[in-house]
N, C-alpha and C positions, 0 to 999 in steps of 0.2 A: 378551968383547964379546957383548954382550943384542943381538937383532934383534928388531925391533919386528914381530910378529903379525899387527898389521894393516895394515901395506904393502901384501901380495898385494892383498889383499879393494883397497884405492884403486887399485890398476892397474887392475885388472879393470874397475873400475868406471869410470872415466875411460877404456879403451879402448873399452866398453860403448856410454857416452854420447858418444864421437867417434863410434862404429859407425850410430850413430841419426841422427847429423845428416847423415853421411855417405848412408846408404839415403834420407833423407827427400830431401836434392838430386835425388840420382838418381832418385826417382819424378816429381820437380816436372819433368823433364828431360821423365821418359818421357809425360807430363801434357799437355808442349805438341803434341810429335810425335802422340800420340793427335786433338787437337786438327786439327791440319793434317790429317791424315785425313780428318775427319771434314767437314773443311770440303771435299774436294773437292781436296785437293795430291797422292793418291795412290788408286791402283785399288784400292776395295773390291772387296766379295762385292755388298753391291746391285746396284755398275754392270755387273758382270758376270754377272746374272742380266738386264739388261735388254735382253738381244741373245740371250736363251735360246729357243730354240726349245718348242712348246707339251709335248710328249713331255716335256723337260730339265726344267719347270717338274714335271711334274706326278710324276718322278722322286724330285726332290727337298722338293715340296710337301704333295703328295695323297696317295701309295702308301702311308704307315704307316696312311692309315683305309680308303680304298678300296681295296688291295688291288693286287697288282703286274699281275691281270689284268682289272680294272678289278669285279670279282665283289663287291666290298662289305666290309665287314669292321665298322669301329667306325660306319664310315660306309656310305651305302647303295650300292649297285649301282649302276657309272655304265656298263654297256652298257646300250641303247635309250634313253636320255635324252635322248633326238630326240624318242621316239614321246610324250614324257608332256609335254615344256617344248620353250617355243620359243629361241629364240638371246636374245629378249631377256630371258626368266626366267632362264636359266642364265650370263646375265652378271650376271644380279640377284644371286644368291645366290652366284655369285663375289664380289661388289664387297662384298658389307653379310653373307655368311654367314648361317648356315639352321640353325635347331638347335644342334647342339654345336658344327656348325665358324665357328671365328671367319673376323669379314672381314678381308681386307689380307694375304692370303697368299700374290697372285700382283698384280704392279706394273700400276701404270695403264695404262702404257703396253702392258701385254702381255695383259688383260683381254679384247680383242674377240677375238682370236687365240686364245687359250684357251678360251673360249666356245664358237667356232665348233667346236671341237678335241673339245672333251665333246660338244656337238650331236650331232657325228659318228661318235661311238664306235656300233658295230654289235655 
């Protein structure tokens, strides 16, 4: 009794091609859930940056250019940035960005509060 060769080789292949449509469901799955999220069905990282304190913001914002003591680094020195801009330049250059740093890196809602926050820095 001869066994034919290429059997394996059409398992494989037919379990291969079940394995595909199999994975391709379950991404359409994970597709919709990403979806829901996004609309607002579950707590991202945004909504929880919008109750972030100015410090938390600039933690996790600002510190890889300006430096964890505010000294400067890729970006410029943000102690005395009172004495050279006013609160409404340094919501300026928050909101629209200055050079390298791009705008939109600290929420609308948290832009006056931050502002005031850099003003301040001594």
């Amino acid at each position: 009794m001869k066994r034919n060769p290429v059997m394996p080789f059409i398992i494989i292949m037919v379990f291969g091609i079940g394995l595909m449509f199999l994975l391709s469901f379950k991404g359409l799955g994970d597709a919709k859930d990403l979806a829901k999220e996004k609309e607002g069905g579950e707590k991202t990282e945004e909504t929880e940056n919008a109750s972030a304190s100015p410090e938390d913001i600039y933690k996790q914002n600002c510190i890889s250019c300006h430096g964890d003591a505010y000294q400067g680094g890729v970006g410029p020195a943000l102690k005395g940035v009172g004495d050279r801009l006013s609160v409404d330049e340094v919501k300026n250059v928050i909101t629209n960005g200055r050079g390298a740093m791009p705008p939109g890196l600290v929420e609308e809602q948290n832009i006056d509060a931050m502002a005031k926050y850099i003003h301040g820095l001594k």
